[in-house]
C-alpha positions as CSV (number, residue, x, y, z in Angstrom):
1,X,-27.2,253.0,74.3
2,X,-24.5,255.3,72.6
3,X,-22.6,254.0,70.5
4,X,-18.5,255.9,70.4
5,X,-17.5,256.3,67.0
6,X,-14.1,257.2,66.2
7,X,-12.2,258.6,62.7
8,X,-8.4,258.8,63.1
9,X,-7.0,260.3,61.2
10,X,-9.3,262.7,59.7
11,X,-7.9,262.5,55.8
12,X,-7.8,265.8,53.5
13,X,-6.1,267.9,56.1
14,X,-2.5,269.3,57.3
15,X,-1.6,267.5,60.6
16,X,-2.8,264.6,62.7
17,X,-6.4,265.0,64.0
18,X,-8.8,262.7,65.8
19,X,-12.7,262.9,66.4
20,X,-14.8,261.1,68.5
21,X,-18.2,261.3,68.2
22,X,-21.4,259.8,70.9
23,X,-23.8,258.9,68.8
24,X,-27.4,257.6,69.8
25,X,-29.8,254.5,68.5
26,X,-31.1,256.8,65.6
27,X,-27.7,258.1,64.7
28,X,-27.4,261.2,65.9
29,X,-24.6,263.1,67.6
30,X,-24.9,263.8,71.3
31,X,-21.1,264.5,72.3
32,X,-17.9,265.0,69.9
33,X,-14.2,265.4,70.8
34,X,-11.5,267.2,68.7
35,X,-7.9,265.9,70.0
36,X,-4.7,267.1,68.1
37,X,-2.7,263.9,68.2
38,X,0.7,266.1,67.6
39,X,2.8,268.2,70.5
40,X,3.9,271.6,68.9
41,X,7.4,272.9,70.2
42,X,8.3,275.5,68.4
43,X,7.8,277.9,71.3
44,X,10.6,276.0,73.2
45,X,12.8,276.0,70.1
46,X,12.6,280.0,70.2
47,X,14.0,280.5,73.7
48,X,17.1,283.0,74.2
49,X,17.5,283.3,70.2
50,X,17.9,286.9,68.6
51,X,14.2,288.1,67.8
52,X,15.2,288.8,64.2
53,X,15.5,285.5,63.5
54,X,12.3,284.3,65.3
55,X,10.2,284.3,61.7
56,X,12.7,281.4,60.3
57,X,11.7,279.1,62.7
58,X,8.4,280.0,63.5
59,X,7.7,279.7,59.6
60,X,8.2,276.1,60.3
61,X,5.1,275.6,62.1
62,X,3.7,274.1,59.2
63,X,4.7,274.0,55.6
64,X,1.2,274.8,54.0
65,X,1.0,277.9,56.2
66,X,4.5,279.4,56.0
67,X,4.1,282.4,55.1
68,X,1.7,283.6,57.2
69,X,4.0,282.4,60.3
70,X,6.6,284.7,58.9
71,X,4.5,287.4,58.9
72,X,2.8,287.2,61.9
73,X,6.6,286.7,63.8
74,X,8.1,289.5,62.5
75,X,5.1,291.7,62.7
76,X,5.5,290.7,66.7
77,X,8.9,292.0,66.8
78,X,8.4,294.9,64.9
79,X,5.6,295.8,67.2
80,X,7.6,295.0,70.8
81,X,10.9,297.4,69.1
82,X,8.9,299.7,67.4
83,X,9.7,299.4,63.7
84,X,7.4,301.1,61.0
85,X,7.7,300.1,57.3
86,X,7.5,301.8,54.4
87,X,4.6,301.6,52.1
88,X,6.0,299.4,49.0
89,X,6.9,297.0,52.3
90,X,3.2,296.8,53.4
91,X,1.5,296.5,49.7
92,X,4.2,293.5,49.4
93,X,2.8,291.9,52.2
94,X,-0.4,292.3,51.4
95,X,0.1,290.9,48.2
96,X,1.4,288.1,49.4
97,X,-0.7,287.4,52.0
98,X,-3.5,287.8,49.8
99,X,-2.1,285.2,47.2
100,X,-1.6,282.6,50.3
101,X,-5.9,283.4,51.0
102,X,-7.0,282.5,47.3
103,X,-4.5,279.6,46.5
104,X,-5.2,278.3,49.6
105,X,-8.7,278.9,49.4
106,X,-9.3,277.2,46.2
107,X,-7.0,274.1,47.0
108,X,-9.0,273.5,49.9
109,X,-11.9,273.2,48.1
110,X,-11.1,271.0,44.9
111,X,-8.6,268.9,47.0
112,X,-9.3,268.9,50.6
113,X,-13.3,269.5,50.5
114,X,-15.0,268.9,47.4
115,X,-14.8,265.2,47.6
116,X,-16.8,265.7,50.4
117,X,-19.3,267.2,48.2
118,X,-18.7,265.1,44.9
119,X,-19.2,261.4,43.6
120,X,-15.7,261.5,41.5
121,X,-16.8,257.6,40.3
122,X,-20.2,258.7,39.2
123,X,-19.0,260.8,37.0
124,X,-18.3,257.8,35.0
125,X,-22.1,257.7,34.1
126,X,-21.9,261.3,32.9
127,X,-23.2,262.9,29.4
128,X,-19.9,265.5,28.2
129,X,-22.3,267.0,26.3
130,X,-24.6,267.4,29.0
131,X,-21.8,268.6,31.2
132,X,-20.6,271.2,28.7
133,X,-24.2,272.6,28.5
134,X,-24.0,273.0,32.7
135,X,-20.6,274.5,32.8
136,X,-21.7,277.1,29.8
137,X,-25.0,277.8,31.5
138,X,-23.3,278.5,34.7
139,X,-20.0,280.5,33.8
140,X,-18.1,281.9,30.8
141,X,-15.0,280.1,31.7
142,X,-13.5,279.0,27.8
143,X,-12.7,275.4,28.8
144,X,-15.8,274.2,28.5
145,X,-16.5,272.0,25.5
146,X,-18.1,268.8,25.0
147,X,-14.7,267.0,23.8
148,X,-12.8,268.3,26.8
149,X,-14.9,266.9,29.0
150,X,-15.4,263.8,27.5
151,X,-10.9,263.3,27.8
152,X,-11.3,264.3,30.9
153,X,-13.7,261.3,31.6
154,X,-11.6,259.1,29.9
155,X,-8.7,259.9,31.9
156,X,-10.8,258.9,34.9
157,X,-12.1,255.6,33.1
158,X,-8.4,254.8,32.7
159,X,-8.0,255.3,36.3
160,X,-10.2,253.3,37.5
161,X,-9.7,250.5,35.3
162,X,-6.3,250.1,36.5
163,X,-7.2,249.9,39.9
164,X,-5.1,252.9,40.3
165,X,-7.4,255.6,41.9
166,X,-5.0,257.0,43.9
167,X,-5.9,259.4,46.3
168,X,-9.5,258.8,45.2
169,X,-9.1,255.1,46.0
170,X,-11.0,255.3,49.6
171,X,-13.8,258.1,49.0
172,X,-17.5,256.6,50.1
173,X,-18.1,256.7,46.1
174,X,-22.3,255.9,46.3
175,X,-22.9,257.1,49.8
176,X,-26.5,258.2,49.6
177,X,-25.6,261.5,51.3
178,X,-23.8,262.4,47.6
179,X,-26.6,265.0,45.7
180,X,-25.1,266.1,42.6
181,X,-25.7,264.4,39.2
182,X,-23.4,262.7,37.3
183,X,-22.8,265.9,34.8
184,X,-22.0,268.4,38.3
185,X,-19.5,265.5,39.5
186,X,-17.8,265.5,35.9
187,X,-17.6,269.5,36.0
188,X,-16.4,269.4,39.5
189,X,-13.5,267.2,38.9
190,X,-12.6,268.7,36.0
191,X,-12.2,271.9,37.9
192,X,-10.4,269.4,40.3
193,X,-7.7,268.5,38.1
194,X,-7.9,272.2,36.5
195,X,-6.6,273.6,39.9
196,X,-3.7,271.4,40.0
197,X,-2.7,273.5,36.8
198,X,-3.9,277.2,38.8
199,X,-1.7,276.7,41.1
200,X,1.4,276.3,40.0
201,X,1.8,279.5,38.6
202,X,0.6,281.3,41.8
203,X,3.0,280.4,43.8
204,X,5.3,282.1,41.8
205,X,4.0,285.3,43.6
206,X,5.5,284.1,46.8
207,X,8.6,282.8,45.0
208,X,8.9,286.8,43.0
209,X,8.2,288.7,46.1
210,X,10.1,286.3,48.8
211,X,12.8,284.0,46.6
212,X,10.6,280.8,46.7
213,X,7.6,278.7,48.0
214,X,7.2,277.4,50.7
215,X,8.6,279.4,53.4
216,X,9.5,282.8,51.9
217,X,11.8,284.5,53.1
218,X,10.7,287.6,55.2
219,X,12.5,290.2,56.8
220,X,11.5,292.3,60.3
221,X,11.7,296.3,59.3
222,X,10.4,295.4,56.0
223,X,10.5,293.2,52.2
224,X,13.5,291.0,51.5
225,X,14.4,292.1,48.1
226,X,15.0,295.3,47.2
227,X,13.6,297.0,44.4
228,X,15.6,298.1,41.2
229,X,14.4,299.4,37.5
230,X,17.9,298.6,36.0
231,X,18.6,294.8,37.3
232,X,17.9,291.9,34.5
233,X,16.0,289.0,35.6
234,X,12.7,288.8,37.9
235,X,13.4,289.0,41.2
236,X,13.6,286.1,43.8
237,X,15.8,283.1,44.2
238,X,18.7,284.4,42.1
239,X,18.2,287.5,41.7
240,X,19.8,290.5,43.5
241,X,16.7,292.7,43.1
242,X,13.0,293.1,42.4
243,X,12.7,294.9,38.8
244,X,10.0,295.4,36.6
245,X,10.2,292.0,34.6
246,X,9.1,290.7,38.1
247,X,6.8,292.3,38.6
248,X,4.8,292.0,35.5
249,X,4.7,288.6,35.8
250,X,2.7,289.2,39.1
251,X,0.5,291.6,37.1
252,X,0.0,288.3,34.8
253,X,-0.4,286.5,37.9
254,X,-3.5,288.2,39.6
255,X,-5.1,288.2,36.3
256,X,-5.2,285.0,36.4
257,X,-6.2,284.4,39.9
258,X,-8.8,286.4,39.3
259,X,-9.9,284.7,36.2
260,X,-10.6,281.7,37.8
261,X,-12.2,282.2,41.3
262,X,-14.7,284.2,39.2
263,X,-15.2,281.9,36.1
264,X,-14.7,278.7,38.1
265,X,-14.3,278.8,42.2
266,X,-17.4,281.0,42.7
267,X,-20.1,279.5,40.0
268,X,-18.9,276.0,41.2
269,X,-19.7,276.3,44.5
270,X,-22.9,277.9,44.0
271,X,-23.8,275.3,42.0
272,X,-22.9,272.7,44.1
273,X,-24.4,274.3,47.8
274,X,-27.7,274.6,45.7
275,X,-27.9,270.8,45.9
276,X,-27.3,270.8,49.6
277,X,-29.3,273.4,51.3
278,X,-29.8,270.9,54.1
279,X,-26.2,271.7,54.7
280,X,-26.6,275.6,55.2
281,X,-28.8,274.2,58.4
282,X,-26.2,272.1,60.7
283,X,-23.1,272.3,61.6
284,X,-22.7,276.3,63.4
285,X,-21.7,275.3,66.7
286,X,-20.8,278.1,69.1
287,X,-22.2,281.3,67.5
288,X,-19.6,283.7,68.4
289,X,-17.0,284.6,66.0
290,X,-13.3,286.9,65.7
291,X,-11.3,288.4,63.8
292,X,-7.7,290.2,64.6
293,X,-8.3,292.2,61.2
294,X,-5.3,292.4,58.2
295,X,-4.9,294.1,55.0
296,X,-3.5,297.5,56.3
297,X,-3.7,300.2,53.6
298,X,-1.4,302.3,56.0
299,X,-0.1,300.2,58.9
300,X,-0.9,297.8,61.4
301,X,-1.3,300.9,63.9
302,X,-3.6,301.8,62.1
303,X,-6.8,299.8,62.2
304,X,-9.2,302.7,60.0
305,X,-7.2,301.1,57.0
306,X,-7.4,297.8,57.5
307,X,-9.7,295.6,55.0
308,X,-10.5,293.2,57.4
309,X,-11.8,295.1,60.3
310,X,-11.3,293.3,64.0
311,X,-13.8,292.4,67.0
312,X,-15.6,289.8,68.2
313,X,-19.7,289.3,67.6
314,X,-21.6,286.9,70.2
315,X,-24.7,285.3,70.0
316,X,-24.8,285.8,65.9
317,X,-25.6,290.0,66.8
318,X,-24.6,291.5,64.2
319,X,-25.5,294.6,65.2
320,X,-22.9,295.4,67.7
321,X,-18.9,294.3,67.2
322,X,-17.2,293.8,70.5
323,X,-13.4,295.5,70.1
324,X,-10.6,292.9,70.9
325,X,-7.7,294.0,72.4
326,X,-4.3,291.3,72.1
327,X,-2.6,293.0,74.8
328,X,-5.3,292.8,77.7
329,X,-4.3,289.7,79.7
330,X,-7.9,289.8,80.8
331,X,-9.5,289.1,77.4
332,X,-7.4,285.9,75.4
333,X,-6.3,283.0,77.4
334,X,-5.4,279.9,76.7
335,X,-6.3,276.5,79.2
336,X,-4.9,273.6,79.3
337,X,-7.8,271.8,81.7
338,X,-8.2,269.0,79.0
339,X,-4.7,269.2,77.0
340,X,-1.6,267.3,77.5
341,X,-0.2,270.6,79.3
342,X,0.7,271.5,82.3
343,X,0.5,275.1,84.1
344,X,3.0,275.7,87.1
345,X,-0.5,276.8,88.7
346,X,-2.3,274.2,88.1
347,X,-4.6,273.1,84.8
348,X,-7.6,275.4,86.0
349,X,-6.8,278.8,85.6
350,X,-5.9,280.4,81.7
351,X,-2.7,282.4,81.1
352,X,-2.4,285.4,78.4
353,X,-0.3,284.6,75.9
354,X,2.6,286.7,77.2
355,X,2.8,284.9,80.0
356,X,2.1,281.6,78.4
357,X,3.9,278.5,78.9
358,X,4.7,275.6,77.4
359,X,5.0,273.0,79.4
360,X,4.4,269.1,78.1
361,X,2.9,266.6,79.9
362,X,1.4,263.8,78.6
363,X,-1.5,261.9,80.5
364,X,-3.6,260.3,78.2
365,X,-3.8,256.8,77.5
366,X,-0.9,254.3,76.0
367,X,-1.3,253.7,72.0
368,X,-2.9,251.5,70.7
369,X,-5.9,252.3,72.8
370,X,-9.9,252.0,71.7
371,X,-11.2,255.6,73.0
372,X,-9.8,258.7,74.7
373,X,-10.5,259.2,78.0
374,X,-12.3,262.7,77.7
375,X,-12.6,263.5,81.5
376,X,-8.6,264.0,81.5
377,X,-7.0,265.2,78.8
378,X,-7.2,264.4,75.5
379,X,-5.3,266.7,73.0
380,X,-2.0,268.4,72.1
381,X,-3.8,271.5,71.4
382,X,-4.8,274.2,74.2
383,X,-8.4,276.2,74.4
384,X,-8.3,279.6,73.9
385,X,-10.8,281.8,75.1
386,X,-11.5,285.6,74.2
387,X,-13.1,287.0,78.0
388,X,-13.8,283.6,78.9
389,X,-16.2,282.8,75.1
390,X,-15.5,279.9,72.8
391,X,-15.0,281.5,69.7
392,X,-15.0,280.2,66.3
393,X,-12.2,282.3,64.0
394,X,-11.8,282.0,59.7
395,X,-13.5,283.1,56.6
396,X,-16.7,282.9,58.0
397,X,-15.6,285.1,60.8
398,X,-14.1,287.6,58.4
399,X,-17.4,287.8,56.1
400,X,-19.5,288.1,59.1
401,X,-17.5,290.9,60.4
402,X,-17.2,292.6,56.7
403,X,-21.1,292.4,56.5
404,X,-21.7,293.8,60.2
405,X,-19.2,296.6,59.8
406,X,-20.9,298.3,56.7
407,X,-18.7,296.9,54.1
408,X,-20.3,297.0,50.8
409,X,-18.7,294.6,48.4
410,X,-18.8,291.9,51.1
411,X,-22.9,292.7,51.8
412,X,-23.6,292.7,48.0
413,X,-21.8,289.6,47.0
414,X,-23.4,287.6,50.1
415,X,-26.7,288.9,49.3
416,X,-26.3,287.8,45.4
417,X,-25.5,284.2,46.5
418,X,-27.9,283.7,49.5
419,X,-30.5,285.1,46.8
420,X,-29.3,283.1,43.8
421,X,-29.8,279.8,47.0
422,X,-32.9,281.3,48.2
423,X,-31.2,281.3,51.4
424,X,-31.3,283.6,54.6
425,X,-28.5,285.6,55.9
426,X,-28.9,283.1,58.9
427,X,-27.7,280.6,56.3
428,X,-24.4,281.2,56.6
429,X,-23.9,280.0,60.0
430,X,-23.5,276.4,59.2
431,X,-21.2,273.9,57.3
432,X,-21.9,275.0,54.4
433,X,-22.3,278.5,55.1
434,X,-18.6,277.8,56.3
435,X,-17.7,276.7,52.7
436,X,-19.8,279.5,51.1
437,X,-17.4,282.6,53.1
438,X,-14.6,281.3,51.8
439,X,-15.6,281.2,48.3
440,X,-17.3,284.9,49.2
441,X,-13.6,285.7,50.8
442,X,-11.6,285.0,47.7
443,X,-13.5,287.2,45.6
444,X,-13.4,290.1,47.8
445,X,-9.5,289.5,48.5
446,X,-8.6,288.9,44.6
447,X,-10.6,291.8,43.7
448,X,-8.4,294.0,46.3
449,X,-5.0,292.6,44.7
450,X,-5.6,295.0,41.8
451,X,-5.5,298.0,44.0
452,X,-2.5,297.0,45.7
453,X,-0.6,296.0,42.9
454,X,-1.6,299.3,41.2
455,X,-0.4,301.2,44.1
456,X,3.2,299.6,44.1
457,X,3.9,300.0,40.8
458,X,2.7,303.8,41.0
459,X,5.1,304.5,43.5
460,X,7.9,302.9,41.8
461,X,7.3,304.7,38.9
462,X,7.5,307.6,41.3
463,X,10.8,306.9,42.3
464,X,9.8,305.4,45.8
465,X,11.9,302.4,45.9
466,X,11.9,302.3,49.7
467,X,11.4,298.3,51.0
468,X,13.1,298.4,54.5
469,X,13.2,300.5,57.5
470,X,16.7,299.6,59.3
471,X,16.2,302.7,62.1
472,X,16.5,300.3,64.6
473,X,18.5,297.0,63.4
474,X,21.3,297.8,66.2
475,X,20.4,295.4,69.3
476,X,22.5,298.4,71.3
477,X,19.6,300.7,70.6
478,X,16.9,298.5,71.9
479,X,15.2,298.4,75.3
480,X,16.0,296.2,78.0
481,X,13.2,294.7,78.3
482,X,10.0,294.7,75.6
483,X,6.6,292.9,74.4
484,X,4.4,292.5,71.4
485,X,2.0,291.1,69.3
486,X,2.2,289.8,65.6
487,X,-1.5,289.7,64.7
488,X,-3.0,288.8,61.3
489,X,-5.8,287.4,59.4
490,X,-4.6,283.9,58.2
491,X,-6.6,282.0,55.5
492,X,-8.2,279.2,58.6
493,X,-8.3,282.1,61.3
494,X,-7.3,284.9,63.6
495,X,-3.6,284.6,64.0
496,X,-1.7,285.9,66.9
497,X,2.4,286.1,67.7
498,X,3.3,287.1,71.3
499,X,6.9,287.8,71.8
500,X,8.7,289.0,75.5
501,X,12.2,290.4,74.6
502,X,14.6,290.5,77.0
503,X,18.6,292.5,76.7
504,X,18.3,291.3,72.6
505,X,17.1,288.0,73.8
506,X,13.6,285.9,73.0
507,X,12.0,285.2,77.0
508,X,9.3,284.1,75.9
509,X,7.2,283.2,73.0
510,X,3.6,282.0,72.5
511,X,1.5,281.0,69.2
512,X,-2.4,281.2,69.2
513,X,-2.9,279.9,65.6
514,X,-6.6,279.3,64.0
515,X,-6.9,275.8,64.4
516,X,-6.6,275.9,68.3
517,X,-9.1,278.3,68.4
518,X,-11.1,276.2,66.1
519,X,-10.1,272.9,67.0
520,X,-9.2,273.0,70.8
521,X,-10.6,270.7,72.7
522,X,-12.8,271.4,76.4
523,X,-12.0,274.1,78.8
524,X,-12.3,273.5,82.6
525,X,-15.6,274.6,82.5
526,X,-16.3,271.9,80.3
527,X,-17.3,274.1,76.6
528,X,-16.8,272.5,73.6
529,X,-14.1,273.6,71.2
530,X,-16.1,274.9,67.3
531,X,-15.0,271.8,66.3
532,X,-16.7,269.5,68.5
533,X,-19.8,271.8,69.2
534,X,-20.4,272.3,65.5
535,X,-20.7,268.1,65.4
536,X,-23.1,268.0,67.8
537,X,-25.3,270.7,65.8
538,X,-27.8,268.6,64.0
539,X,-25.6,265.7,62.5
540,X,-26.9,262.5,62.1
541,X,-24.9,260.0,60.8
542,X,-26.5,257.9,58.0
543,X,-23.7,254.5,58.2
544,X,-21.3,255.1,61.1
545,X,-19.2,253.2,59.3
546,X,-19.0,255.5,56.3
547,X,-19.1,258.9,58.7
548,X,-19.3,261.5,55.4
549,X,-21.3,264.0,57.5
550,X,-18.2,264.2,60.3
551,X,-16.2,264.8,57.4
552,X,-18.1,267.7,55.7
553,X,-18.7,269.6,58.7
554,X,-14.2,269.3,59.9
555,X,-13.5,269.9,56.3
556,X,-15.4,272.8,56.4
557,X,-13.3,274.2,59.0
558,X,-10.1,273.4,56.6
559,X,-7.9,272.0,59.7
560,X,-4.3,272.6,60.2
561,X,-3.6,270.6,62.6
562,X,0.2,271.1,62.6
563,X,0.1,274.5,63.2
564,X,-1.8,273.9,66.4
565,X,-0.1,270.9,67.8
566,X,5.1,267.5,66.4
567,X,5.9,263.9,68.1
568,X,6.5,262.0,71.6
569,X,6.3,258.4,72.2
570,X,3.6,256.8,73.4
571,X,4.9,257.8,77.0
572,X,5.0,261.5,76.4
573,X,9.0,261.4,77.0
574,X,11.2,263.5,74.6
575,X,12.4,261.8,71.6
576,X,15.6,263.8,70.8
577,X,17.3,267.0,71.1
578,X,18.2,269.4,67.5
579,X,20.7,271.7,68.0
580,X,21.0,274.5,65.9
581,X,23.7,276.7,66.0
């Protein structure tokens, strides 16, 4: 008889999530269930407000992924009124954009996903020396010695000796399923607490470019701050323009970035998948993957400059990419058969985002309860489908479609790591192939920041100071009625803004964000979100009481939960009204 085991909340994420899991007599996963235990508003929020404003509350989403909110929003209404922006406005965004991948990127992995991976108490047992000799024979990075490592262990001794572990405090320290020596876990959380450091200056990109972090600001027609060679200070918060000081601190910044996904974030997590290559065999799920594409080197209408190319590839062919087209009400829908949604048509039938709806209703059953009852509904996050397919959006999605399309960089670095593993291409379509991309990802992306960075300070020196296109900031010059799509490559997924704009008015407006693609739960025909298909993908659990494996393989994923689902009460009725005025 199955046995229903349930984890809730999954820890190490943004947002509320909850998994439910079938498992059989010899522990493995028959059935899982992904439901979003948040209701997400923001749509309704949105309603009759001017469309320039949309990115300031849309940004809210979610306060890890701000800034990619704000870009996707105004990107929408620039695309529905017809806005182009100048070049220094698009390198900005890239930059910035590209600063949210790697800092996210490498935050997920020390502090959301590594402990996953790592035994943080056995590296108690752990030789410094030792552990200096695997950190030089792996990388060049300079903080290496045999003395830092050992204050770095006596720093966790302390910790643990006063009972004050913290956030480490309710890890399954000596699971069986945990690989890696004592000397890898020292190195790994070393790196851990190195990170912390890393990214503190990296957000000062954001804070340069946009006046702080989080939520930037962002501005529809172009950048926020203007740029200037004669104004003292940096630029930001404070500052009436963008100068060179600024931007030679971001100079300093990629550097640095750069400096430590290649000396740290990539040797680390080869080093640590080549004691799981179990993991590069469970945990694909669906097979089909998508990307909306980003990184334009001349404009979002223009998809030949894009980095990130976009499409779709079924069945893991990657020998034909399927165009995806955002407009087409034919090709991305969103159900609501198994969410706590309602459609004015019923729960059957999927709507296009443009003519999506928001409507809450929630039927599930009354907290506290022991299991959800999966034949209704059971989430706050829809099901998106691209022409009817469950597909599975992020990094792993992006390097796929990189590799497919021809792009060089992206097949030579894959190939250098699946050969340093001894690993097939198929290799990457698992959990850990998952965590693999988006090491693979940062690379490429960091590498890229040069070029852009390079670019913007050539035209400045140029005497192109252009940040903003205000051609048509007048409402009075705007049509009637108009549509469109914000699209861009976020660091979990394919991220899509749909605005209708109606006489200067918002209509309508509809968020498909990665994590409902990823994490959305059955669709009337009863498919399986990525989520719960890539759990029932060769797991087996060892203790269902200690479910690691469930862990790894939604980790892997790097949830946001908040961006696809905020609260009822347990009867689904509204809690209060915010007015903003």
């Amino acid at each position: 008889m199955n046995q229903r085991i349930v984890v809730d909340p999954i820890t190490r994420i943004e947002g509320h999530l909850r998994i439910e899991a079938e498992v059989g007599n010899d522990g493995t996963i028959t059935q899982a269930y992904s439901s979003g235990t948040m209701v997400r508003g923001i749509e309704l929020i949105l309603k009759d407000r001017d469309p320039r404003e949309a990115w300031a509350f849309a940004q809210r989403i979610c306060g890890v992924c701000t800034l990619v909110h704000g870009i996707a929003s105004v990107r929408a209404v620039e695309n529905a009124l017809g806005y182009t922006i100048p070049a220094n406005a698009q390198l900005i965004r890239n930059l910035m954009i590209s600063a949210q991948f790697v800092h996210d990127h490498v935050m997920h992995f020390y502090h959301l996903h590594a402990l996953d991976w790592v035994d943080v108490v056995s590296a108690l047992k752990a030789d410094p020396a030792a552990t200096s000799q695997l950190a030089q024979s792996i990388s060049a990075y300079p903080i290496s010695s045999p003395g830092y490592f050992a204050d770095v262990q006596k720093k966790l001794k302390n910790f643990v000796e006063a009972g004050q572990l913290g956030i480490f405090a309710n890890g399954y320290w000596g699971h069986p399923e945990y690989k890696l020596p004592p000397e890898a876990n020292l190195m790994a959380f070393a790196h851990y607490l190195e990170a912390l450091a890393w990214q503190r200056e990296v957000v000062q990109l954001h804070a340069i470019f946009g006046g702080k972090n989080p939520h930037p600001n962002f501005l529809v027609g172009g950048a926020p701050s203007p740029i200037s060679i004669d104004t003292v200070g940096a630029g930001g918060a404070g500052a009436t323009a963008l100068n060179m000081v600024g931007l030679e601190i971001v100079g300093r910044i990629i550097a640095r970035m750069k400096a430590f996904v290649e000396q740290v974030y990539l040797p680390d997590t080869l080093a640590i998948a080549s004691f799981y290559k179990d993991w590069f065999a469970r945990g694909e799920g669906v097979g089909n993957f998508m990307t909306f594409g980003d990184f334009p080197a001349k404009g979002m209408d223009d998809p030949a400059s894009w980095l990130i190319p976009a499409g779709a590839i079924l069945n893991r062919d990657l020998t034909k990419i399927h165009p995806v087209d955002l407009t087409n009400p034919d090709e991305i829908k969103e159900f609501v058969a198994h969410s706590y949604y309602d459609y004015k048509d019923g729960k059957k039938e999927g709507l296009h985002p443009y003519a999506g709806q928001t409507n809450l209703h929630y039927s599930g059953p009354t907290p506290p309860f022991t299991q959800l009852n999966v034949e209704d509904s059971y989430s706050w996050l829809k099901s998106p489908r691209w022409k009817g397919n469950v597909m599975e959006v992020g990094p792993l999605a992006r390097v796929l479609m990189l590799y497919a399309s021809g792009h060089k960089p992206t097949q030579d670095l894959a190939n250098f790591a699946l050969k340093k593993l001894d690993l097939p291409l198929t290799a990457l379509y698992s959990t850990m192939g998952r965590t693999a991309a988006r090491t693979l990802e940062s690379k490429i992306i960091v590498d890229q920041m040069q070029s852009w960075y390079d670019t913007l300070i050539a035209n400045i020196k140029a005497g192109d100071l252009a940040v903003h296109n205000n051609a048509r900031w007048d409402p009075s010059t705007w049509p009637k009625r108009a549509q469109g799509v914000g699209f861009m490559e976020a660091p979990r997924g394919a991220l899509g803004h749909w605005v209708v704009i109606a006489n200067g008015k918002i209509e309508n407006y509809q968020a498909v964000v990665p994590s409902t693609w990823n994490a959305g739960p059955r669709d009337s025909e009863g498919r399986p979100g990525p989520y719960e298909a890539a759990l029932m993908d060769r797991h087996t659990l060892h203790d269902p009481k200690q479910p690691l494996e469930i862990q790894r393989t939604i980790h892997s994923f790097d949830p946001c939960i908040a961006c696809a689902v905020h609260l009822v009460d347990p009867a689904g009725e509204e809690l209060m009204q915010i007015e903003i005025s």
